[in-house]
N, C-alpha and C positions, 0 to 999 in steps of 0.2 A: 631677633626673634627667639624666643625664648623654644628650648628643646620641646614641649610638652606642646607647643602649638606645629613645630615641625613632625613630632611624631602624628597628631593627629590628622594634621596635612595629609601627610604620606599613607595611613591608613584610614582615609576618607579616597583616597586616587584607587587604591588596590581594592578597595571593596569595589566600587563603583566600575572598573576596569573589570574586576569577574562575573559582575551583576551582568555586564555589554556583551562578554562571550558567552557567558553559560546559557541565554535564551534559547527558549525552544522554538520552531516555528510550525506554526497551524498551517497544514496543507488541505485543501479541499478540492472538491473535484466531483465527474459525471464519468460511466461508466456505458460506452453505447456497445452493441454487435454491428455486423457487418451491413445492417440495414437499419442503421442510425437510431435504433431500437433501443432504450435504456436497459437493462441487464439489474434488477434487484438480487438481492446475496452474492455476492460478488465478494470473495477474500481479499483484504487489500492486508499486505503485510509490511511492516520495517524489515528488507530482509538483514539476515542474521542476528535477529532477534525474536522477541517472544511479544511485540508492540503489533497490535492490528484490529482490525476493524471490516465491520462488511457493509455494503452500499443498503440504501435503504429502499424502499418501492420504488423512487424515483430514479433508482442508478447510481444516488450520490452517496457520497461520502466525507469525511473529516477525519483526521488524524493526524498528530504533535508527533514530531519529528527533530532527534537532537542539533540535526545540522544539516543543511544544504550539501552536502555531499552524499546524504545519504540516496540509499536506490529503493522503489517501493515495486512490490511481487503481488500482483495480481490474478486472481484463480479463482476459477468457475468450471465445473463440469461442463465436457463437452467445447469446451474453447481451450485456446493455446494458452499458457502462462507467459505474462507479458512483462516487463523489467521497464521500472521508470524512474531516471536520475533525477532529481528532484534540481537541482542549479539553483538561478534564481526564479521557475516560475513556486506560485503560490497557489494559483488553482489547476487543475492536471485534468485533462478529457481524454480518456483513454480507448480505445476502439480497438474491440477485442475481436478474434480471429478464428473461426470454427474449427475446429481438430475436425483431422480427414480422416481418422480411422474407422474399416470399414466394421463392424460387427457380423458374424457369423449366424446366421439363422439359429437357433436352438430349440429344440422341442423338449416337453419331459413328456417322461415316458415311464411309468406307472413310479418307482422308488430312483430311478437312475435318467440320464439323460442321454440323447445321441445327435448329433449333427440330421438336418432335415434331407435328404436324398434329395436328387431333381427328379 
């Protein structure tokens, strides 16, 4: 076999070998609350990056992700931030969890504000 048919060999294998790792994968997915309720605007992030996306009216969502190990960061107002390892699933149902913090009564009061008395 002549070298020019081995060299191509060899880089038709190494193309093809980094074409199979470098894929991304398309992760989709539904976004409920605590009463199986869909959740529209819903942040869904790659975390440790600047990759995201938000659910749409339906709750859902789509977003490309470089590799199954990554973990995706979901965030909505008034619910807990929830962390999801992505492994092998492809579609992701996430049931988010209301934050318990109580808020303070507050009244305004002509230019300034004060806590409401009992």
């Amino acid at each position: 076999m002549s070298s020019y048919k081995k060299y191509f060999i060899t880089m038709s294998l190494l193309l093809f070998a980094s074409a199979l790792f470098a894929q991304s994968l398309r992760i989709t997915g539904k976004v409920f609350d605590n009463f199986d309720e869909t959740l529209p605007g819903v942040t869904v992030m790659l975390r440790g990056s600047t990759t995201g996306t938000i659910t749409d009216s339906n709750g859902e969502f789509t977003i490309t992700v470089p590799s199954d190990t990554c973990v995706l960061t979901f965030s909505f107002i008034g619910y807990k931030t929830e962390e999801v390892k992505i492994g092998d699933a492809r579609i992701i149902t996430v049931r988010m969890k209301e934050e318990e913090k109580e808020l303070d009564e507050v009244v305004v009061v002509a230019f300034g504000q004060q806590k409401k008395a009992a």
